[in-house]
MMTF fields as JSON, N, C-alpha, C and O atoms, coordinates in Angstrom:
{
  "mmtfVersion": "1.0.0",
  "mmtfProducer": "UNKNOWN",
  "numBonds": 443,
  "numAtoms": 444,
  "numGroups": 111,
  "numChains": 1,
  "numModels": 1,
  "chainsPerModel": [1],
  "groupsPerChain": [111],
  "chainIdList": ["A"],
  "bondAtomList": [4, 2, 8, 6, 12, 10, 16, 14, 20, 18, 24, 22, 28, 26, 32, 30, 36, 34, 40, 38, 44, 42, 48, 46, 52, 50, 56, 54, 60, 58, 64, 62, 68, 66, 72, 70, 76, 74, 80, 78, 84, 82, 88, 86, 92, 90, 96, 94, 100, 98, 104, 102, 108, 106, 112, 110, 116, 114, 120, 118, 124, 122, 128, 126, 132, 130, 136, 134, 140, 138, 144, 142, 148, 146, 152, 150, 156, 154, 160, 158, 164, 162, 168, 166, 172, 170, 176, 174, 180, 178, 184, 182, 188, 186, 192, 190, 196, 194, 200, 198, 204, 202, 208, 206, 212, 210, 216, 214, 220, 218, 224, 222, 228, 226, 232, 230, 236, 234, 240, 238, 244, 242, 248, 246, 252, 250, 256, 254, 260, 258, 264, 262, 268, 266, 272, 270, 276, 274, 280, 278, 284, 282, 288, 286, 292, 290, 296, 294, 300, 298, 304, 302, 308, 306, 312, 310, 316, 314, 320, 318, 324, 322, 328, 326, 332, 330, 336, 334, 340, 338, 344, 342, 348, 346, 352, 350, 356, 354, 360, 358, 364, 362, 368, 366, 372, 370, 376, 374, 380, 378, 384, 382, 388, 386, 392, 390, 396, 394, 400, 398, 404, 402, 408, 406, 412, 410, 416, 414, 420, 418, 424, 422, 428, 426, 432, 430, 436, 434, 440, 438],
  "bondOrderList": [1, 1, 1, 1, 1, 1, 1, 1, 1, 1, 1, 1, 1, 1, 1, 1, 1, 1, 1, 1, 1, 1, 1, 1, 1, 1, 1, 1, 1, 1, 1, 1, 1, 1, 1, 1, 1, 1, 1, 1, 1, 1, 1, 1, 1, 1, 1, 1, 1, 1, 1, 1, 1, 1, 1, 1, 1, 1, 1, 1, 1, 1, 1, 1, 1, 1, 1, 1, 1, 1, 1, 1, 1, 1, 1, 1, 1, 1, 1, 1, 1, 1, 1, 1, 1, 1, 1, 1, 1, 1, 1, 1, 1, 1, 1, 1, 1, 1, 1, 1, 1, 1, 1, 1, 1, 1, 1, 1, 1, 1],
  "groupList": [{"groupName": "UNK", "atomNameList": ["N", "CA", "C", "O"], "elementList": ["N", "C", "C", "O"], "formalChargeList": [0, 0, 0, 0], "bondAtomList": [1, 0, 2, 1, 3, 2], "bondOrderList": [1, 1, 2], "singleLetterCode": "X", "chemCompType": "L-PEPTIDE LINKING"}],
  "groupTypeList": [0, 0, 0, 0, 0, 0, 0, 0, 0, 0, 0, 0, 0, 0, 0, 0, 0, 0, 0, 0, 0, 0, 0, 0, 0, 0, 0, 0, 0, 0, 0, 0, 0, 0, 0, 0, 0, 0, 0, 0, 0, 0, 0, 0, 0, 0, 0, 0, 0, 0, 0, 0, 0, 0, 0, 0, 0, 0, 0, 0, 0, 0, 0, 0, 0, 0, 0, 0, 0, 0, 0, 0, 0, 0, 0, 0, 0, 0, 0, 0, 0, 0, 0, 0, 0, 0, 0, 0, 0, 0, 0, 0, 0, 0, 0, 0, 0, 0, 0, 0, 0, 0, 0, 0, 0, 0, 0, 0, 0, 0, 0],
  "groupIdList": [1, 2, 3, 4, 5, 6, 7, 8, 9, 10, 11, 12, 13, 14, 15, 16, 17, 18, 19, 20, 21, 22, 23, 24, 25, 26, 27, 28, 29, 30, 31, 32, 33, 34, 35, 36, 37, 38, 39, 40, 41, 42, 43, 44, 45, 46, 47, 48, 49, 50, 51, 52, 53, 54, 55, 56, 57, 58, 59, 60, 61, 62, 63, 64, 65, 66, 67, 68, 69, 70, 71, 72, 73, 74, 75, 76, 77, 78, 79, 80, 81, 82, 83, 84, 85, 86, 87, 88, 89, 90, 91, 92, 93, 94, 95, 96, 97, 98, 99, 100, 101, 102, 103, 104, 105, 106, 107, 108, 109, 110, 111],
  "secStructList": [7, 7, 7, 2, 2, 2, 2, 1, 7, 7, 7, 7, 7, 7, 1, 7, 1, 7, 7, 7, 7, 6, 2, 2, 2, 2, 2, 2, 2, 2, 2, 1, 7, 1, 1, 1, 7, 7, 7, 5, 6, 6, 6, 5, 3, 3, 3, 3, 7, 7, 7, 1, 1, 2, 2, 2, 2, 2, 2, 2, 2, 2, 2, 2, 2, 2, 2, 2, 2, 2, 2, 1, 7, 7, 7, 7, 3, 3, 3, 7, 1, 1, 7, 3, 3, 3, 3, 3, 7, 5, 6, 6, 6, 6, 5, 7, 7, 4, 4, 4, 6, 6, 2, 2, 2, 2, 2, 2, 2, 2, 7],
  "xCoordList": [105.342, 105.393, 106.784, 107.25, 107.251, 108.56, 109.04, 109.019, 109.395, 108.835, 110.522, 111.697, 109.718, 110.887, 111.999, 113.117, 111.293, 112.128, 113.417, 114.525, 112.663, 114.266, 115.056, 116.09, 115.211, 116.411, 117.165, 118.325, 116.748, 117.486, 118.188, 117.889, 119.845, 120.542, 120.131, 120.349, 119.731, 119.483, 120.314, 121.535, 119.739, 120.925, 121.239, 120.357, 122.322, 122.457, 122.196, 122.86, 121.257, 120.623, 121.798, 122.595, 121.854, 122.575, 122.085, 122.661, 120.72, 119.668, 119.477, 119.855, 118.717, 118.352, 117.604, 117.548, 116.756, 115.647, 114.717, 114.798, 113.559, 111.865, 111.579, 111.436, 111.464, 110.472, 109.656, 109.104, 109.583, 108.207, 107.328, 107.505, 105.964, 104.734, 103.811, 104.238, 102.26, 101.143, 101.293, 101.594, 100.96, 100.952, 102.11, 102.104, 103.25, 104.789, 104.715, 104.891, 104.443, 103.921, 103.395, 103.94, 102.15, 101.24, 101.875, 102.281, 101.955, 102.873, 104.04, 103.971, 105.07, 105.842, 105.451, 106.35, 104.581, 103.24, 102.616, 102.203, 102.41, 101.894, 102.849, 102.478, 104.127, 105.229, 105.509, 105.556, 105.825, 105.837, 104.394, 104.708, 103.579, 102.803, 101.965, 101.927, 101.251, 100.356, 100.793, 100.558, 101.56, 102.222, 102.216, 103.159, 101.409, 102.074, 102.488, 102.117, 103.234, 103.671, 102.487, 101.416, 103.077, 101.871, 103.107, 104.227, 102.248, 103.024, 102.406, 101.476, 103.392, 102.876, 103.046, 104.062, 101.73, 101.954, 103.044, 103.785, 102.552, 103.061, 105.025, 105.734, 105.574, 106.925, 107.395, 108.595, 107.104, 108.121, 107.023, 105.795, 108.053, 107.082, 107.028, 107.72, 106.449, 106.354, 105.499, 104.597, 106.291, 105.772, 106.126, 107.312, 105.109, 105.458, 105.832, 104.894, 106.99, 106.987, 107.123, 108.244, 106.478, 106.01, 106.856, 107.452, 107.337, 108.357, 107.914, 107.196, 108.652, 108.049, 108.294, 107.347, 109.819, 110.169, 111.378, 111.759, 111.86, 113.117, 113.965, 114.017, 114.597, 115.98, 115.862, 116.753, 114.353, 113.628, 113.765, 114.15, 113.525, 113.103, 114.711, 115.039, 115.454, 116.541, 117.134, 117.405, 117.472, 118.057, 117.662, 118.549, 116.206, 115.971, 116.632, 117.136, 116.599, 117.048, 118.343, 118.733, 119.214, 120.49, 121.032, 122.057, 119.513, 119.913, 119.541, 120.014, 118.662, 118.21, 119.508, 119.752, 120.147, 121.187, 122.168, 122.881, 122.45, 124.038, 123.126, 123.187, 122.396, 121.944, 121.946, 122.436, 121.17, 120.947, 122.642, 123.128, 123.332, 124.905, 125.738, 126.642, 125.147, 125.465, 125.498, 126.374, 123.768, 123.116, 123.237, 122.473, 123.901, 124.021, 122.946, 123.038, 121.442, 120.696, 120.217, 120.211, 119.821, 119.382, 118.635, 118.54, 117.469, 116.103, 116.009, 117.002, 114.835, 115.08, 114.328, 113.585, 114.899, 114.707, 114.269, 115.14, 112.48, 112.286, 112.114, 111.06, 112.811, 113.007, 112.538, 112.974, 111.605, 110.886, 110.493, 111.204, 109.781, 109.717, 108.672, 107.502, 109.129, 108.632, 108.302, 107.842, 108.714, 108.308, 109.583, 110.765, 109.267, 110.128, 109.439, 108.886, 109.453, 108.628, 110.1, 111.003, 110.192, 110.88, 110.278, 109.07, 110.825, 110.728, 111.477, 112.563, 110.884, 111.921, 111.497, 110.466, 113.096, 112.579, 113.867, 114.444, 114.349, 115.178, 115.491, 114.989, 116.465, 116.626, 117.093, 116.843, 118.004, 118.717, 117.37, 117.489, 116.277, 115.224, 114.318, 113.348, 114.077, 112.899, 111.511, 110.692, 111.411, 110.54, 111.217, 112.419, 110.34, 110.904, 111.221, 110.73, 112.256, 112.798, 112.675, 112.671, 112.569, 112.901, 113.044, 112.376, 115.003, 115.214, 114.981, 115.381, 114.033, 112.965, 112.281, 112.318, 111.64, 111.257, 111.862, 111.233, 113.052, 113.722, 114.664, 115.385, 114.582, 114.565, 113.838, 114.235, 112.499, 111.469, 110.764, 109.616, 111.61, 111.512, 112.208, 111.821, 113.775, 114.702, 114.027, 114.063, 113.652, 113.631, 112.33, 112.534, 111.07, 110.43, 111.471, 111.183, 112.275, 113.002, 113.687, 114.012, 113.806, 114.462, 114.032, 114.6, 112.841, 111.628, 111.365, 110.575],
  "yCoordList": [54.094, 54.677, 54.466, 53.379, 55.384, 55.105, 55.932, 57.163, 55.256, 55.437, 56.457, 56.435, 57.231, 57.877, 56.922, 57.252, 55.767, 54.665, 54.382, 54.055, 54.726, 53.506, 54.088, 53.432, 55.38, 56.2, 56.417, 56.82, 56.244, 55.555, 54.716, 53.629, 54.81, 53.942, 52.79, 53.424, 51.656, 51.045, 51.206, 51.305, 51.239, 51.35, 50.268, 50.281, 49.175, 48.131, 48.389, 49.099, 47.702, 47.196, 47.068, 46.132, 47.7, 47.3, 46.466, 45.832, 46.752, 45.949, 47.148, 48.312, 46.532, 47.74, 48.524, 49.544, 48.416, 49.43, 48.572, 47.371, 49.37, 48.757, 48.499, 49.527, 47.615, 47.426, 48.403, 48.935, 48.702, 49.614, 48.901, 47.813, 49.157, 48.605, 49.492, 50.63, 49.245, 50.023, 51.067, 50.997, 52.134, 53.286, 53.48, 53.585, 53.553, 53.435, 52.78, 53.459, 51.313, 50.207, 50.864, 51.068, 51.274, 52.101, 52.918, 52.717, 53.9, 54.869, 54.578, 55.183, 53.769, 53.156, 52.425, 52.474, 51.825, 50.254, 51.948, 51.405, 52.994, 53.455, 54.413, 54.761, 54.602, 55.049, 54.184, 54.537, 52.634, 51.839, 51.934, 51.503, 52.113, 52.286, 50.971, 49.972, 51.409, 49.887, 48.775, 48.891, 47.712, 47.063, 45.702, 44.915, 45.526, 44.368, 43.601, 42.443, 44.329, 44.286, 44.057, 44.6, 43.308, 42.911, 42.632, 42.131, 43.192, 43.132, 41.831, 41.787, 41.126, 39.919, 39.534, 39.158, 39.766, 39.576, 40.697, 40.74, 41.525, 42.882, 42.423, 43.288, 41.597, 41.127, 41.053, 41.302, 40.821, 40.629, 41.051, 41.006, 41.552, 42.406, 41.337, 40.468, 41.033, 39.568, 40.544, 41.364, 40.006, 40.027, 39.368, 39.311, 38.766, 37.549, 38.098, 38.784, 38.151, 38.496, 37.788, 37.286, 37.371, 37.035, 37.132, 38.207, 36.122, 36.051, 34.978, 33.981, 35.594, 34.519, 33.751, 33.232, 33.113, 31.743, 31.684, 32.685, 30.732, 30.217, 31.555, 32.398, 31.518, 32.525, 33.759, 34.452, 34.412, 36.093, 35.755, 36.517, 35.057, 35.031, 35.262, 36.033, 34.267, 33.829, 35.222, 35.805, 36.078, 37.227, 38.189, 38.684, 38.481, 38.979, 38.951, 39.941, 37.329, 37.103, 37.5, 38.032, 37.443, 38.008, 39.388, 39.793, 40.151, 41.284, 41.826, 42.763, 41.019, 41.588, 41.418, 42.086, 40.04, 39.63, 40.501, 40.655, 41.318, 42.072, 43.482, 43.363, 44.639, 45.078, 45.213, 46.183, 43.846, 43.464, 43.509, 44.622, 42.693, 42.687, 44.022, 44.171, 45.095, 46.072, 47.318, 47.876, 47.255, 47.382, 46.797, 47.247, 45.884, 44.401, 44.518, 45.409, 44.387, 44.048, 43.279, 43.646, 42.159, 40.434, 40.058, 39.487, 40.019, 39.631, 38.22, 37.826, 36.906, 35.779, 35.893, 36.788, 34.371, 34.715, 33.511, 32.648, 33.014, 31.903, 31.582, 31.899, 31.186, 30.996, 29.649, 28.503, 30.121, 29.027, 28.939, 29.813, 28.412, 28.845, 29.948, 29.798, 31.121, 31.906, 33.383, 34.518, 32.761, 33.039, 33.818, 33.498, 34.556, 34.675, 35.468, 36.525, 34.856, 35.468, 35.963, 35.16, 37.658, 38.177, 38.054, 37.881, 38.114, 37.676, 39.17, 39.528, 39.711, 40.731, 41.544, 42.114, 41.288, 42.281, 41.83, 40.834, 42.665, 43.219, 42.181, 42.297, 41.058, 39.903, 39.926, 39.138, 41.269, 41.416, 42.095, 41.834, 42.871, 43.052, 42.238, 42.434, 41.168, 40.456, 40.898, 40.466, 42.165, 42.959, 43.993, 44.076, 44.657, 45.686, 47.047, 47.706, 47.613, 48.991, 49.563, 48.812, 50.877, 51.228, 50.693, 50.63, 50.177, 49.599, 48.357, 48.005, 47.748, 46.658, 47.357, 46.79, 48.484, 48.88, 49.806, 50.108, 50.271, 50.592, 49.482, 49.861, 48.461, 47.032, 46.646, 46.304, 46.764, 46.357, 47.373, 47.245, 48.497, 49.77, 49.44, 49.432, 48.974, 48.762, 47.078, 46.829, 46.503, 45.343, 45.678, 45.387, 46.292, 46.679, 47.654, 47.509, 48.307, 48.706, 47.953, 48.234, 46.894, 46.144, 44.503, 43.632, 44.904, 43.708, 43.961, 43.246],
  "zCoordList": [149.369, 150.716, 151.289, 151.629, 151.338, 152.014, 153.66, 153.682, 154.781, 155.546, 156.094, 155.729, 157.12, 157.677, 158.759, 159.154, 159.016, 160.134, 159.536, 159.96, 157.902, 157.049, 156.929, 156.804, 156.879, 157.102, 158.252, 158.183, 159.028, 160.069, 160.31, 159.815, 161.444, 162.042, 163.25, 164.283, 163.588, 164.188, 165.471, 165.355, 166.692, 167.372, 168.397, 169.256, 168.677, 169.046, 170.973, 171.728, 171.22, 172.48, 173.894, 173.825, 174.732, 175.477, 176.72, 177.604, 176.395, 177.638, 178.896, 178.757, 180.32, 180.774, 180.435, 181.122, 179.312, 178.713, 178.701, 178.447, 179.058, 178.999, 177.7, 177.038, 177.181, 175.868, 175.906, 176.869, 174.352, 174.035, 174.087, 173.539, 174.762, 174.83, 174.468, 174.272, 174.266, 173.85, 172.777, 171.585, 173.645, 172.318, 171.669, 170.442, 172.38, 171.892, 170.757, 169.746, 170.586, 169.511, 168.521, 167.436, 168.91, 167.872, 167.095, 165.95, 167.78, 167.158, 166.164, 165.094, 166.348, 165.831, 164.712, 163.873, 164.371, 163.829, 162.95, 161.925, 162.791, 162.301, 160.949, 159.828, 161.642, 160.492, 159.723, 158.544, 160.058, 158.863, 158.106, 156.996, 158.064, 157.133, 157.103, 157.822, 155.88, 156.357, 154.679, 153.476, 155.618, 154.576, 155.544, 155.46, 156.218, 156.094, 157.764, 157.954, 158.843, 159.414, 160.946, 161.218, 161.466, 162.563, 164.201, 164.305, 165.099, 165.713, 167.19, 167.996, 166.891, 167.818, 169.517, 170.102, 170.039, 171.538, 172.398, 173.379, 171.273, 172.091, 171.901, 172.414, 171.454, 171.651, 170.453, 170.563, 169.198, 168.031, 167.039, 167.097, 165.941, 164.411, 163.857, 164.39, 162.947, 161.733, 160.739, 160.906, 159.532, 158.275, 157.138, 156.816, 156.357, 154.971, 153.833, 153.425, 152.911, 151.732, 150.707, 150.785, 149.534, 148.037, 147.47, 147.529, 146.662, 145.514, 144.447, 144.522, 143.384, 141.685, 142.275, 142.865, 142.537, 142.927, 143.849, 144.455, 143.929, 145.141, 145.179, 146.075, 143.992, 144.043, 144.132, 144.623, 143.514, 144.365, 146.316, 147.203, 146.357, 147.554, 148.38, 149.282, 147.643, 148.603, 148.374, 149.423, 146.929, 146.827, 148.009, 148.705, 148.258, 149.086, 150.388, 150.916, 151.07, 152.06, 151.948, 152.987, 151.028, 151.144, 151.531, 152.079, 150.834, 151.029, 152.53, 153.174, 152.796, 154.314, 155.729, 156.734, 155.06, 155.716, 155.621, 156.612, 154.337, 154.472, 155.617, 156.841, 154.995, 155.819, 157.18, 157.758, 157.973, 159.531, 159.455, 159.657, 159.255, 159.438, 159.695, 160.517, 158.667, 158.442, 159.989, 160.65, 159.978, 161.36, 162.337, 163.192, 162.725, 164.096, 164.152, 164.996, 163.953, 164.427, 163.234, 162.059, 163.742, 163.098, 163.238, 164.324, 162.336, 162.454, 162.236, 161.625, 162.621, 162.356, 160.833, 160.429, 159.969, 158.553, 158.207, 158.098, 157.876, 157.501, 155.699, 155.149, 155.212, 153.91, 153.125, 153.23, 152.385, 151.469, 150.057, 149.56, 149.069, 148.117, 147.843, 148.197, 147.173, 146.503, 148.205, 148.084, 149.376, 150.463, 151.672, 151.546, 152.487, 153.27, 154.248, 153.942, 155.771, 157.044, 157.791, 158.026, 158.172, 158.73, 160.625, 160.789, 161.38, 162.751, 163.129, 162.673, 163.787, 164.782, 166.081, 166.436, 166.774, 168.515, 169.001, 168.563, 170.011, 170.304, 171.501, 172.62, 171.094, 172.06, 173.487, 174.4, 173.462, 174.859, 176.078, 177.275, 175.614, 176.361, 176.035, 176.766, 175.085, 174.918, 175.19, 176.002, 174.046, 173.307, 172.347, 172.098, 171.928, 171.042, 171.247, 172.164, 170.185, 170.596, 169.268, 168.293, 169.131, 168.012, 166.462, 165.43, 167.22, 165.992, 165.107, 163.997, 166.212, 165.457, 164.426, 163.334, 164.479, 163.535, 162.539, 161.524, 162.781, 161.857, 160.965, 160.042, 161.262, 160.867, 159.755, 158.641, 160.294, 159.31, 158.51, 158.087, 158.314, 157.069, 156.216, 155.048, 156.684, 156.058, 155.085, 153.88, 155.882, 154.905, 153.639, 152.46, 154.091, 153.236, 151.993, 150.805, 152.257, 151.114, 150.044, 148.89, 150.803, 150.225, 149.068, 148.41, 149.422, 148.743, 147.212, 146.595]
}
C-alpha cells in the first residue's frame, strides 16, 4: 500500500494554524492506510516498528533521520532492540497538521 501522503513535501509550521482535529484526523488516519498508525489524544501519531535485531532497527532510524532532516520536520525517535516507536505532531501548534502525516507515509516507506 503505498500511500498518496508520501509523495508529498512536508511543509514547515509557522504556527498560527488550528491543529487538525476530528474528521480532518480521520480523513488524514485513513490515507495512511491501515498500518499501524494511531493517533493519540487527538495530539500526536505513534507507531511501533519490528526489526530482526539492533542494527535493522538503528538503520531504519537513520534513515528516518536523514529524511525528517531533509523535510525539517522531526519526529521523536525511541530506539531499542529489534524496535523503534516513531512520535509525531507538529510542535509549534501542539497538535497535528498535515505534515505529521506526510511524515508518517514517509517513514512507512522507509521500513
Amino acid at each position: 500500500f503505498m500511500s498518496g501522503l508520501a509523495a508529498k513535501q512536508g511543509v514547515p509550521c509557522k504556527g498560527g494554524v488550528p491543529p487538525r482535529a476530528g474528521e480532518a484526523i480521520e480523513v488524514l488516519l485513513v490515507q495512511l492506510g491501515p498500518n499501524g498508525w494511531q493517533v493519540v489524544s487527538g495530539h500526536h501519531l505513534e507507531k511501533s516498528y519490528t526489526f530482526a535485531d539492533f542494527s535493522s532497527a538503528l538503520a531504519f532510524v537513520n534513515r528516518v533521520g536523514a529524511v525528517a532532516e531533509e523535510q525539517g520536520h522531526h519526529p521523536d525517535i525511541h530506539l531499542g532492540w529489534g524496535k523503534v516507536r516513531i512520535t509525531v505532531w507538529t510542535h509549534k501548534i501542539e497538535g497535528l497538521t498535515e505534515s505529521d502525516f506526510v511524515c508518517a507515509a514517509k517513514c512507512d516507506q522507509l521500513a
